[in-house]
C-alpha positions in Angstrom: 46.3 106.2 59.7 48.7 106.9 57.3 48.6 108.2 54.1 50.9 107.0 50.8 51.4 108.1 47.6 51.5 105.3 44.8 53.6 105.7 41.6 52.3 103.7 39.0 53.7 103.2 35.2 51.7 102.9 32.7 52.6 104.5 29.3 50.0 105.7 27.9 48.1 107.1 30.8 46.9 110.1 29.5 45.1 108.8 26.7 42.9 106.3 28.3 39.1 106.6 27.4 36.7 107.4 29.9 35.8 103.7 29.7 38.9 102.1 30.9 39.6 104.9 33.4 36.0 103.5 34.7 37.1 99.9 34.4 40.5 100.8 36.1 38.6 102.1 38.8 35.7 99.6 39.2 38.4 96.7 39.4 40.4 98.9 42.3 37.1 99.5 44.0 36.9 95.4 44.2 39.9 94.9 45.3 39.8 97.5 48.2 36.3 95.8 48.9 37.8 92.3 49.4 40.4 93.7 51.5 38.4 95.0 54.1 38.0 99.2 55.6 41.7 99.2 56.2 43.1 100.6 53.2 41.1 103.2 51.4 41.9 105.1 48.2 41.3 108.9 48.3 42.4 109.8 44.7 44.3 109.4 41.6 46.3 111.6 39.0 46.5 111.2 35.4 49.6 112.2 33.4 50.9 111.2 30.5 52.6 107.5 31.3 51.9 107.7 35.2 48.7 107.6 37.4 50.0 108.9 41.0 47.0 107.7 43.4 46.7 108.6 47.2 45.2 105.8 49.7 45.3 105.8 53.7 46.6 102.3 54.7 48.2 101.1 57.7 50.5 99.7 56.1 53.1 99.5 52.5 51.7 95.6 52.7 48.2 95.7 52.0 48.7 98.4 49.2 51.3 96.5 47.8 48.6 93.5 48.2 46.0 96.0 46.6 48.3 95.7 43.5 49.3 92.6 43.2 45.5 91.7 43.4 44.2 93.9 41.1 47.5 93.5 38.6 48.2 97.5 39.0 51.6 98.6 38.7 52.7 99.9 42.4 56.6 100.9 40.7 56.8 103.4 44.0 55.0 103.2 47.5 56.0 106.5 49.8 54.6 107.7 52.8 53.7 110.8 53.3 55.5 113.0 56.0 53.2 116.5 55.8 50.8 118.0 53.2 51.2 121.6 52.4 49.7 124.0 50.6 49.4 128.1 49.9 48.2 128.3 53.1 51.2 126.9 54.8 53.2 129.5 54.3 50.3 132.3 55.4 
């Protein structure tokens, strides 16, 4: 299945509370619950005014519906081609 890479705005990012990074996540783990084991979210990173989060999906749709249903930000959906790392270039 493939995997995307979610840009999401939100200025401020890196100064949420360990609280509302909890409720963030609690409301995204409804979401994906209502929309069934087709789109699953492997992780997110916390920057300063952005949150990049990972999910396998078949689709742009249903993260796009993730989203909208959840009332995230989705400012940039890409699909990942490859995944490297240090080893890649042993």
């Amino acid at each position: 299945m493939p995997k995307y890479v979610i840009e999401r705005e939100l200025p401020g990012a890196g100064k949420l509370s360990g609280a509302e990074l909890q409720a963030i996540s609690e409301k995204s783990n409804k979401v994906l619950g209502e929309l069934g084991p087709d789109i699953r979210w492997l992780q997110s990173y916390v920057t300063d005014d952005k949150i990049y989060c990972v999910y396998v999906a078949p689709d742009k749709d249903i993260i796009e519906e993730h989203a909208r249903c959840g009332g995230f930000p989705a400012n940039s959906i890409s699909q990942v081609s490859a995944v490297i790392d240090p080893s890649t270039g042993e």
